[in-house]
PDB file with one MODEL, atoms N, CA, C and O in Angstrom:
MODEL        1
ATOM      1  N   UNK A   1      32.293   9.559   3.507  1.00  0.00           N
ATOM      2  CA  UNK A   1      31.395   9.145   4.565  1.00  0.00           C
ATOM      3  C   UNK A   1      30.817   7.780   4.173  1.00  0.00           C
ATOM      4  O   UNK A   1      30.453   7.582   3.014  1.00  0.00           O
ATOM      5  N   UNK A   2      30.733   6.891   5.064  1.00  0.00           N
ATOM      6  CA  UNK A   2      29.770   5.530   5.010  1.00  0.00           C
ATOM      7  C   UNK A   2      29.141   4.998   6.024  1.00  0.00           C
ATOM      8  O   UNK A   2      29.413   4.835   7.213  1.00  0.00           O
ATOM      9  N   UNK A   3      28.162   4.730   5.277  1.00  0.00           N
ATOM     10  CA  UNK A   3      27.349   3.829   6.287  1.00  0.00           C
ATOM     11  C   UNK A   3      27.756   2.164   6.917  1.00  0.00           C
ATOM     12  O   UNK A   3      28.124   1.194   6.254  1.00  0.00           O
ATOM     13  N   UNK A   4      27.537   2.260   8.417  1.00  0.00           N
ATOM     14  CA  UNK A   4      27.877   0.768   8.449  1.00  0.00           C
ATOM     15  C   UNK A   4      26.679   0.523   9.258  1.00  0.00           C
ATOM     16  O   UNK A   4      26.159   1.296  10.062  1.00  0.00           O
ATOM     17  N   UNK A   5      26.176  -1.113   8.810  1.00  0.00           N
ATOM     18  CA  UNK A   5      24.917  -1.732   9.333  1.00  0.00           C
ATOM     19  C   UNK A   5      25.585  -2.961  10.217  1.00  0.00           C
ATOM     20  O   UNK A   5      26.355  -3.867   9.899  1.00  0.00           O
ATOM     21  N   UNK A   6      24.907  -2.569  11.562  1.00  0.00           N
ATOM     22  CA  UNK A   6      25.309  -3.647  11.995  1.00  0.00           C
ATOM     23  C   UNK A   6      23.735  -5.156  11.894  1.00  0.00           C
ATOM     24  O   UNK A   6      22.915  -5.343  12.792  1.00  0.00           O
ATOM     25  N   UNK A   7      23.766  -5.514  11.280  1.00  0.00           N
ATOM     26  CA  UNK A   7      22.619  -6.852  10.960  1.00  0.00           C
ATOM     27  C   UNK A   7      22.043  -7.826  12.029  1.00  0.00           C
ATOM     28  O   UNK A   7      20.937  -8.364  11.999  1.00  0.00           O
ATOM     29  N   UNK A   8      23.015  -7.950  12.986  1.00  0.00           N
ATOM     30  CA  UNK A   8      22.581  -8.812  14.625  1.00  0.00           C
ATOM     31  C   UNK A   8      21.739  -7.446  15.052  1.00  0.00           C
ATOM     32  O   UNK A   8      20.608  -7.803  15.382  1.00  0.00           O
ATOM     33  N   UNK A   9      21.879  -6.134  15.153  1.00  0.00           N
ATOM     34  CA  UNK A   9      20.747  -5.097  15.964  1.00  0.00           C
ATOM     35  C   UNK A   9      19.502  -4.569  15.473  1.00  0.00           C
ATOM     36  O   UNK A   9      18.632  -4.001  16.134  1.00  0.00           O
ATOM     37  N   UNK A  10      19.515  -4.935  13.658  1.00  0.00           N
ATOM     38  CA  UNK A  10      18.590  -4.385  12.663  1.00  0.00           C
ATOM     39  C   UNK A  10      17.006  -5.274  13.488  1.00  0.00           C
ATOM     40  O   UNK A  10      17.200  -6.463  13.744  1.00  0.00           O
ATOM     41  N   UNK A  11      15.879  -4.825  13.776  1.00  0.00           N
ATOM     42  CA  UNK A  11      15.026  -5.080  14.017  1.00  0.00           C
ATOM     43  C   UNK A  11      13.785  -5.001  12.942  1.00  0.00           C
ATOM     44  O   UNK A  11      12.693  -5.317  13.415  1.00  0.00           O
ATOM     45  N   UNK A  12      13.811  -4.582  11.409  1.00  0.00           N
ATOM     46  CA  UNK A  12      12.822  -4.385  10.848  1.00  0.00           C
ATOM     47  C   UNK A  12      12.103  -3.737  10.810  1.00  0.00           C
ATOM     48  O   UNK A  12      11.198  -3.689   9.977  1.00  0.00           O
ATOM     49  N   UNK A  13      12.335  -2.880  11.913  1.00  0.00           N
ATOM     50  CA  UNK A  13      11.511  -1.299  12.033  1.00  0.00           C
ATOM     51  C   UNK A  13      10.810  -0.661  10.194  1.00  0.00           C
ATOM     52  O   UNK A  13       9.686  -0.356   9.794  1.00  0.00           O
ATOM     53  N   UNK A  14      12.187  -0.713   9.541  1.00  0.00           N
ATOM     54  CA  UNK A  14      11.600  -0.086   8.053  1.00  0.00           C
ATOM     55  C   UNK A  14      11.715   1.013   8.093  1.00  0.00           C
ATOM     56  O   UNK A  14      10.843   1.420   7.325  1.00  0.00           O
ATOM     57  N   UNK A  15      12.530   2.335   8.721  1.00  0.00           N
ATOM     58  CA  UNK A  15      12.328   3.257   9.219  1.00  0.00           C
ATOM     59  C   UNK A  15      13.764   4.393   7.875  1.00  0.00           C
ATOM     60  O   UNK A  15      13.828   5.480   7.301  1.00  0.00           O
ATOM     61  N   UNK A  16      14.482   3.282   8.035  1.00  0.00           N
ATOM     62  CA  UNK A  16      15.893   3.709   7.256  1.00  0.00           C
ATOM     63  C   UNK A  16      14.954   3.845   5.794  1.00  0.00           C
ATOM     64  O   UNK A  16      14.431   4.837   5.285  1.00  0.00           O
ATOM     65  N   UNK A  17      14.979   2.636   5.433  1.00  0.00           N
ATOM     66  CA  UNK A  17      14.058   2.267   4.023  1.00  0.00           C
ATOM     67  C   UNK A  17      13.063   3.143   3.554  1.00  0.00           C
ATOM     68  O   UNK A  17      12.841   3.339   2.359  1.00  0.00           O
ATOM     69  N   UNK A  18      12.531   3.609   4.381  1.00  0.00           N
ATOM     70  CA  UNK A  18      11.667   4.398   3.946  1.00  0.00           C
ATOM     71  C   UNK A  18      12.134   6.275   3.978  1.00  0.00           C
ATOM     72  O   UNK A  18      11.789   7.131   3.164  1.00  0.00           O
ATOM     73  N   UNK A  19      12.924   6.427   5.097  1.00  0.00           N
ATOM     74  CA  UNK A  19      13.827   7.954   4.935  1.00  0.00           C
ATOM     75  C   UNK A  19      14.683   8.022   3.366  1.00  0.00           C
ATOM     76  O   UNK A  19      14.733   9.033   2.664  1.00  0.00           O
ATOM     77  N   UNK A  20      15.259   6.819   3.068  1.00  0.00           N
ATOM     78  CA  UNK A  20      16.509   7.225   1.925  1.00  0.00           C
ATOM     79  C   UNK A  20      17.017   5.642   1.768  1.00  0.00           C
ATOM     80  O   UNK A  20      17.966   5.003   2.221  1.00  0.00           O
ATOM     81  N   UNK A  21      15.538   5.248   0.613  1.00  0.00           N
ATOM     82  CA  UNK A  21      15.817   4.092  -0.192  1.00  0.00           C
ATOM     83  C   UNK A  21      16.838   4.202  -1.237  1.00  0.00           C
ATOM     84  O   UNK A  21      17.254   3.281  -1.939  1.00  0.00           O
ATOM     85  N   UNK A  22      17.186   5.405  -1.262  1.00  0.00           N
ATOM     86  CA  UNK A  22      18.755   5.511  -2.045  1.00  0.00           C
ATOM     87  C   UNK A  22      19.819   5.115  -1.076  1.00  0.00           C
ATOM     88  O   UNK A  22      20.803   4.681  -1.674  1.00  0.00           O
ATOM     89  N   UNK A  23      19.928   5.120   0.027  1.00  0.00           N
ATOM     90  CA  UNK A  23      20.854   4.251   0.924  1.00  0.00           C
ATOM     91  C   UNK A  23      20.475   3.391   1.412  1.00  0.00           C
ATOM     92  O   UNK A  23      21.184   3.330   2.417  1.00  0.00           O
ATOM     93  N   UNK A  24      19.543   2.275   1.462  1.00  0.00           N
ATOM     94  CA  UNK A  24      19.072   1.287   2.421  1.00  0.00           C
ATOM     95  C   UNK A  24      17.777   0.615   1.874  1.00  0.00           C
ATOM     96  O   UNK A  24      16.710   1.183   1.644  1.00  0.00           O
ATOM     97  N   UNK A  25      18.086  -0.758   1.704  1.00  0.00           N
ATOM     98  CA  UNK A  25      16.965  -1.118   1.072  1.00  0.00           C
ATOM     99  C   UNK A  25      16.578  -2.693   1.891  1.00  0.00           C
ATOM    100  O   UNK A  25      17.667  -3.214   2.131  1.00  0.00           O
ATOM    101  N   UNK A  26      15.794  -3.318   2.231  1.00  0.00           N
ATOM    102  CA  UNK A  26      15.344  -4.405   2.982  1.00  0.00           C
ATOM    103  C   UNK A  26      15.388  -6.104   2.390  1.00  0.00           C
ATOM    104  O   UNK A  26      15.321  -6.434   1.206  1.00  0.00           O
ATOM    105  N   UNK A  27      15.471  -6.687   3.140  1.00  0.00           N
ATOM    106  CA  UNK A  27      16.082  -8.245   2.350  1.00  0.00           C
ATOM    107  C   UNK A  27      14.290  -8.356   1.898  1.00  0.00           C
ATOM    108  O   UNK A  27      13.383  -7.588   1.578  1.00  0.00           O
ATOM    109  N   UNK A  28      14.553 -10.147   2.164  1.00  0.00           N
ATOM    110  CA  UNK A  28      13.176 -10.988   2.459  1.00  0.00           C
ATOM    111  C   UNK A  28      12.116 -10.993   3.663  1.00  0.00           C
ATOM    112  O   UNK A  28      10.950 -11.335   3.859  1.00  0.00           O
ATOM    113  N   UNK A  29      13.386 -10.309   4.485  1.00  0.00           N
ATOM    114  CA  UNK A  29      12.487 -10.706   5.842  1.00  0.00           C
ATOM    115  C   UNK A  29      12.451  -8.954   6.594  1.00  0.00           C
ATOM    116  O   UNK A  29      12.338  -8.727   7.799  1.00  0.00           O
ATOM    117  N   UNK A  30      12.603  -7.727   5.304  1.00  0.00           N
ATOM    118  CA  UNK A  30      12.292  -6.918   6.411  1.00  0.00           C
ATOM    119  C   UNK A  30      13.398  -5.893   6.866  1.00  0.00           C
ATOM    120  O   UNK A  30      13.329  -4.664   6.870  1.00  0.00           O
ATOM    121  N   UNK A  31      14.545  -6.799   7.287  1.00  0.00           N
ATOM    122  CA  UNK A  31      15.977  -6.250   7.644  1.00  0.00           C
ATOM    123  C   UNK A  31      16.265  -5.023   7.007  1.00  0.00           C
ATOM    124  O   UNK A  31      15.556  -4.532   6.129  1.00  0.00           O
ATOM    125  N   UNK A  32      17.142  -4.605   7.379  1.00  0.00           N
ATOM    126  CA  UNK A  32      17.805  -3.328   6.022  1.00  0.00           C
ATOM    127  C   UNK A  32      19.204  -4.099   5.734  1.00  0.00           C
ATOM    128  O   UNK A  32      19.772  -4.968   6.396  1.00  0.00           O
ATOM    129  N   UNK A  33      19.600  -3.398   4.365  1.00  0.00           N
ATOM    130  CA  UNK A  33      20.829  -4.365   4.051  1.00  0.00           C
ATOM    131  C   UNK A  33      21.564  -2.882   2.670  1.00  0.00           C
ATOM    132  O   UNK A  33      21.087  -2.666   1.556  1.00  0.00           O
ATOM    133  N   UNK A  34      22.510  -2.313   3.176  1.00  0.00           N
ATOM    134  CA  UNK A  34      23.162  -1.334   2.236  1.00  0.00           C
ATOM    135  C   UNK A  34      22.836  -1.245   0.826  1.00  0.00           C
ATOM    136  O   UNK A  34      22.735  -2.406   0.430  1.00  0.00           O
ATOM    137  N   UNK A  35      22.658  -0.571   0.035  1.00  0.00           N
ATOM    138  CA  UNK A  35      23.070  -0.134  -0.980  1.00  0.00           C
ATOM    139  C   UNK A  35      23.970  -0.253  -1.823  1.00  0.00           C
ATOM    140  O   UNK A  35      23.746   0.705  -2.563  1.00  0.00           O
ATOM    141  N   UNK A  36      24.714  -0.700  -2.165  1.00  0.00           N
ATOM    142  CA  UNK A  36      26.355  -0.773  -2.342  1.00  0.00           C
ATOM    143  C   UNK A  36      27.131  -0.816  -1.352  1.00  0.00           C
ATOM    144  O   UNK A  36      26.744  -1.573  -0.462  1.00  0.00           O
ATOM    145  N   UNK A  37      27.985  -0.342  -1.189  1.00  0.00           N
ATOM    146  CA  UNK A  37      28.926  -0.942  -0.268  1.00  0.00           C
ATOM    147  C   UNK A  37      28.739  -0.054   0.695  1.00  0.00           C
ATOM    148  O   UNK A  37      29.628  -0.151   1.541  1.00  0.00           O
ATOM    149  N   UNK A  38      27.703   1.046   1.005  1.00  0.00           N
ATOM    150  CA  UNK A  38      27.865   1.975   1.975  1.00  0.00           C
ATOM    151  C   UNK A  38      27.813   3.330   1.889  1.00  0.00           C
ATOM    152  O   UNK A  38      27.297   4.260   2.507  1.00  0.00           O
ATOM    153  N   UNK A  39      28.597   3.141   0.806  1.00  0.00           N
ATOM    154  CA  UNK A  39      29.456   4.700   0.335  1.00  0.00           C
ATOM    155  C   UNK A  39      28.890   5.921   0.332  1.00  0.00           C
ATOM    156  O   UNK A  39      29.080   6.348  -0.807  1.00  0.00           O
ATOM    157  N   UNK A  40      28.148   6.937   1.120  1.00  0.00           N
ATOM    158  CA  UNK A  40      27.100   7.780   1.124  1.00  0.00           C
ATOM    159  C   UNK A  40      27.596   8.832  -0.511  1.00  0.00           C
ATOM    160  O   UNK A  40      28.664   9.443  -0.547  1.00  0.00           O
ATOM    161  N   UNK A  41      27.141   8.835  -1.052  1.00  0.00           N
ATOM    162  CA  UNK A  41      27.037   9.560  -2.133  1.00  0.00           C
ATOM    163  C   UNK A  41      27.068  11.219  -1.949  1.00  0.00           C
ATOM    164  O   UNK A  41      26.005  11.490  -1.390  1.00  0.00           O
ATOM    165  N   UNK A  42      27.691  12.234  -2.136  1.00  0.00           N
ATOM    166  CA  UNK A  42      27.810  13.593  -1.760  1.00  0.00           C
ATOM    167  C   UNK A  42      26.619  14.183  -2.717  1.00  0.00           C
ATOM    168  O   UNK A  42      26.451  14.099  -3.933  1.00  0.00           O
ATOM    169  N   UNK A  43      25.538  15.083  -1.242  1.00  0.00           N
ATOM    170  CA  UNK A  43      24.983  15.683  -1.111  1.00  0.00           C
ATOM    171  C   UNK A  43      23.839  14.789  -0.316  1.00  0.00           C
ATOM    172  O   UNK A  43      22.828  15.263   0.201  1.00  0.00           O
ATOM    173  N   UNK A  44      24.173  13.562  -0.329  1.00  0.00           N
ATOM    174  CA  UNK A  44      23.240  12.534   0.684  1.00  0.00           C
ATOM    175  C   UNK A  44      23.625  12.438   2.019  1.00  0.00           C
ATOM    176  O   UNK A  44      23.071  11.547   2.662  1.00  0.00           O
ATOM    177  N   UNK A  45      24.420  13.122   2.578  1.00  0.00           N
ATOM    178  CA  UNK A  45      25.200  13.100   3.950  1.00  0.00           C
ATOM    179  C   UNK A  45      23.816  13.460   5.347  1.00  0.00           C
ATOM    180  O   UNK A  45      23.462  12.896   6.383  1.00  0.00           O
ATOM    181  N   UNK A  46      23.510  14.388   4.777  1.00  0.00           N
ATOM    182  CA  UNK A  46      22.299  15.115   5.747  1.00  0.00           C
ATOM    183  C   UNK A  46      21.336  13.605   5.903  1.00  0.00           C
ATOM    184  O   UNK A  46      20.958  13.160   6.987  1.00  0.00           O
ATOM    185  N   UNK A  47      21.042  12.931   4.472  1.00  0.00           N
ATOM    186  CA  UNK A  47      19.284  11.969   4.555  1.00  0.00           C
ATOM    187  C   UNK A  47      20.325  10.636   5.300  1.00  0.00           C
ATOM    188  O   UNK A  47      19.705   9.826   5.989  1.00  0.00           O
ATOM    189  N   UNK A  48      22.121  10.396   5.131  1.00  0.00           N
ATOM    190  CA  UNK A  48      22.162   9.916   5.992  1.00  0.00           C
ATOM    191  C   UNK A  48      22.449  10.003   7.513  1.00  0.00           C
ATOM    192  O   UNK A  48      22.557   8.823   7.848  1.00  0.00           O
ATOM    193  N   UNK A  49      22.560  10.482   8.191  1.00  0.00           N
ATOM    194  CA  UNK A  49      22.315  11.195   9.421  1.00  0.00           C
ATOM    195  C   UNK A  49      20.807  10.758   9.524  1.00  0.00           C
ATOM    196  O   UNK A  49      20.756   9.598   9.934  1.00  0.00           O
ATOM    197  N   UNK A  50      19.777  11.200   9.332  1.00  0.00           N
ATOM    198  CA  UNK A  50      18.423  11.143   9.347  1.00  0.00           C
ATOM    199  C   UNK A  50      18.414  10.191   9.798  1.00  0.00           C
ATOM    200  O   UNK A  50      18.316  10.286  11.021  1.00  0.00           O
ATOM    201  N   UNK A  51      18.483   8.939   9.347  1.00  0.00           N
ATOM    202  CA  UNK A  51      18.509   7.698   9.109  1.00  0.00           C
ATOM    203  C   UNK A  51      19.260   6.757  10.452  1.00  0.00           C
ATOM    204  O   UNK A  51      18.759   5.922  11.205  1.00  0.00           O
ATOM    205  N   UNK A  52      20.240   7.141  10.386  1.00  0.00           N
ATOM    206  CA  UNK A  52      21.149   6.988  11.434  1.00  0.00           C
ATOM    207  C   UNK A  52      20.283   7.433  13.202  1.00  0.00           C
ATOM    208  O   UNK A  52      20.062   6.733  14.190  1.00  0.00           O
ATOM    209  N   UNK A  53      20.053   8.640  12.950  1.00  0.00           N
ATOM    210  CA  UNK A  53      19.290   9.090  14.270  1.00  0.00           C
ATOM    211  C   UNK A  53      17.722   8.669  14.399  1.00  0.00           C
ATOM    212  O   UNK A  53      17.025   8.780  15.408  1.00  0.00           O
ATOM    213  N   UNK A  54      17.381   8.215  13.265  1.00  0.00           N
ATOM    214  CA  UNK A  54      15.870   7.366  13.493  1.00  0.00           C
ATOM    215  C   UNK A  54      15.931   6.326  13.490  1.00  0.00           C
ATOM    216  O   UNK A  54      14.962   5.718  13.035  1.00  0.00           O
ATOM    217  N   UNK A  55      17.031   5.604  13.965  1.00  0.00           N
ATOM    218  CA  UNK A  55      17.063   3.775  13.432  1.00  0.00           C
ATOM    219  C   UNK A  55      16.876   3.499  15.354  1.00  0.00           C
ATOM    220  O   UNK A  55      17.738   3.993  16.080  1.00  0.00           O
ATOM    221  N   UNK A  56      15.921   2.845  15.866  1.00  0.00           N
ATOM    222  CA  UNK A  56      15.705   2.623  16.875  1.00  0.00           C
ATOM    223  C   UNK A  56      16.576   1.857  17.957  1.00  0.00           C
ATOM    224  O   UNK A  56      16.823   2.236  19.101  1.00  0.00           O
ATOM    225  N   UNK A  57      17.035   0.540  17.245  1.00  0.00           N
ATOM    226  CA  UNK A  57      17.747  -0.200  17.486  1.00  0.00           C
ATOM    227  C   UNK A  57      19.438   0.224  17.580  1.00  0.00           C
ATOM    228  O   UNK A  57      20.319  -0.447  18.117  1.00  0.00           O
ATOM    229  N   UNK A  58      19.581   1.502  16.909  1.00  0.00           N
ATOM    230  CA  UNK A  58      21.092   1.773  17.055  1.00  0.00           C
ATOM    231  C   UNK A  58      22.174   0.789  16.168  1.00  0.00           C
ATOM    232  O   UNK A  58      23.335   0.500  16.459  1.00  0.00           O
ATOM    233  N   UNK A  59      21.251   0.322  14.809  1.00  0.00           N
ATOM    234  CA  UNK A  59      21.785  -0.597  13.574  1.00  0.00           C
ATOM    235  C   UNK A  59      22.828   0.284  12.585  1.00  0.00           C
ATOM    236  O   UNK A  59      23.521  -0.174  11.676  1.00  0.00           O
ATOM    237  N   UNK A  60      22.753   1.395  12.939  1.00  0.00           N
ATOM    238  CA  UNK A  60      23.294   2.371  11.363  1.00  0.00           C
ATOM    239  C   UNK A  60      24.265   3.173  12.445  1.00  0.00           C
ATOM    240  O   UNK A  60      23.927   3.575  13.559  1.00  0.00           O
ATOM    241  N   UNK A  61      25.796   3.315  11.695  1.00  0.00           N
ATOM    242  CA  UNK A  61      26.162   4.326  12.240  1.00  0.00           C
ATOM    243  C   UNK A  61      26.882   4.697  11.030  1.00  0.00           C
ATOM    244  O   UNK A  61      26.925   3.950  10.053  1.00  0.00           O
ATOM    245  N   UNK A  62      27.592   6.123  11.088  1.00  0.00           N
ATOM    246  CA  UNK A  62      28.180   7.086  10.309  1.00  0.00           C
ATOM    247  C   UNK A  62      29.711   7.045  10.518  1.00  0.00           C
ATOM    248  O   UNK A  62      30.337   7.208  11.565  1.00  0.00           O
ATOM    249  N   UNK A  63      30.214   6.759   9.130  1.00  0.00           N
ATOM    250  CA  UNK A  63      32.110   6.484   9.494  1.00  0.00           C
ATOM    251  C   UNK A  63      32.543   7.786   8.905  1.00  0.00           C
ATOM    252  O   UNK A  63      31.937   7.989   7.853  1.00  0.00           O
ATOM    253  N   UNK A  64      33.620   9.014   9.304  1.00  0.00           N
ATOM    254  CA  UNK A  64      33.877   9.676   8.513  1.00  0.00           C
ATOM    255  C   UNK A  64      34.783   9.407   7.458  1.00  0.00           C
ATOM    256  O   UNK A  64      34.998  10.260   6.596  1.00  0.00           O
TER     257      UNK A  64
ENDMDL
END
């Protein structure tokens, strides 16, 4: 499973960042910007989903 950010829709909300700063962590200005390359780590699948369905802007989606 991975995460993909799309960066033109990220609004700064802070919303990801703060659900599962083990997947998502914020630049200079706020943004969210991956973790590594994405890669959801197994047993993190559920906090990403979370994340995904609280991101306002529709920035995060889930690849299987």
């Amino acid at each position: 499973m991975k995460l993909i950010l799309d960066s033109d829709k990220c609004q700064g909300h802070g919303r990801c960042y703060a659900l599962a700063p083990e997947l998502v962590d914020s630049d200079d200005y706020g943004d969210a910007v991956l973790v590594g390359d994405g890669t959801v780590p197994e047993g993190m699948e559920e906090k990403a989903q979370l994340i995904v369905d609280n991101c306002p802007e529709f920035a995060l989606t889930l690849e299987q």
